[in-house]
C-alpha positions in Angstrom: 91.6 -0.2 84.0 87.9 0.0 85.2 86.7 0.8 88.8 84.4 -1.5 90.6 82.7 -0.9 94.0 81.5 -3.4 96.5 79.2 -3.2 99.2 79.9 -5.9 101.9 78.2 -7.4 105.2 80.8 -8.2 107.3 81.4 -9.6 111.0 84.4 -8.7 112.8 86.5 -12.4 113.1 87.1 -13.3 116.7 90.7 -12.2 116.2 89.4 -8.5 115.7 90.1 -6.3 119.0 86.5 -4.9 118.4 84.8 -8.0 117.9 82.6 -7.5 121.6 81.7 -4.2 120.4 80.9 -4.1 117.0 78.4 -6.6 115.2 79.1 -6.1 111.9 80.1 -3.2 109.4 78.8 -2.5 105.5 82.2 -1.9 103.6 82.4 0.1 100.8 85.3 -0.9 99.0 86.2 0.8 95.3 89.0 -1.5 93.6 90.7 -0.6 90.1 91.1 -3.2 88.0 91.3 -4.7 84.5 88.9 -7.8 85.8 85.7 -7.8 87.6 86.4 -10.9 89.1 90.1 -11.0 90.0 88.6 -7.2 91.5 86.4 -9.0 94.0 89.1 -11.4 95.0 90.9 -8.6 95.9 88.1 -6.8 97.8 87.2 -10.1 99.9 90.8 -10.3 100.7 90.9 -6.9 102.1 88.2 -7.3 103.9 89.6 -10.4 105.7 93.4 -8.7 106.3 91.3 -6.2 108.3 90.2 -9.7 110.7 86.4 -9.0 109.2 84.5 -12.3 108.1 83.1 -11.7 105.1 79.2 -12.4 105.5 78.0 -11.2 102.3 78.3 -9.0 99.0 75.6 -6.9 98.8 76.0 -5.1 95.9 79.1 -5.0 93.1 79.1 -2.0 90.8 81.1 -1.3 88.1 81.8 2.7 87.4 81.9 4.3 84.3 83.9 7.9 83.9 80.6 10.2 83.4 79.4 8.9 86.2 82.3 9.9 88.4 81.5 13.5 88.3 78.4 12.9 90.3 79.4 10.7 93.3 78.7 11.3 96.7 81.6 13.0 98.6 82.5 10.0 100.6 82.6 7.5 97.7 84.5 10.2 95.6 87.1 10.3 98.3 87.5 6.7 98.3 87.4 6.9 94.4 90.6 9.2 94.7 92.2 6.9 96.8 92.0 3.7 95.1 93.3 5.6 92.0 96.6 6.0 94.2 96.7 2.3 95.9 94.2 0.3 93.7 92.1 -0.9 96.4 90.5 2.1 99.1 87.4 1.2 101.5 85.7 2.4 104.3 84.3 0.2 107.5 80.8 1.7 108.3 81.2 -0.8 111.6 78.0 -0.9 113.7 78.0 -1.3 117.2 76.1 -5.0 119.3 72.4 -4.0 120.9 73.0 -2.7 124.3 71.0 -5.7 126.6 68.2 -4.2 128.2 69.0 -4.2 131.8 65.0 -4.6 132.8 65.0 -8.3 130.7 66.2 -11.4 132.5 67.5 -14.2 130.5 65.1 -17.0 129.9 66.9 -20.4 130.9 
């Protein structure tokens, strides 16, 4: 089995209870897997049982063992995880612009 990570751009679906909060999140998403493609299947899919539109894929990686050792802490973490489940990701969401009260809205 080989581990792939993907970056996403996603939008949260108008089903999402934080769609008029947040406008979008990067997801990280490490999925083990014996096939790169049926791997990013899975990812998307993940992504959207969350109720995030997938916008784009940013970046897709594929890991190899010696590099492993020298992961950041957050992607090793989710490199633990998906070891246990398969699939492991984490939601950096982003929050909408706060409007700026001292601008009108043009008609």
């Amino acid at each position: 089995m080989n581990s792939y990570v993907f970056i996403i751009n996603a939008v949260p679906s108008p089903s999402n209870n934080d769609c008029a909060n947040l406008a979008g999140a990067n997801v990280h998403i490490w999925v083990i897997s014996g096939d790169r493609e049926k791997a990013k299947i899975e990812a998307l899919d993940y992504v959207s049982s969350y109720l995030w539109d997938v916008v784009s894929v940013e970046r897709e990686f594929e890991i190899w063992p010696e590099q492993i050792p020298v992961l950041p802490e957050r992607e090793a973490t989710l490199y633990q995880r998906a070891l246990q489940h398969r699939i492991a990701a984490d939601f950096l969401a982003y929050p909408k612009p706060k409007a700026d009260p001292d601008v009108s809205p043009t008609t």
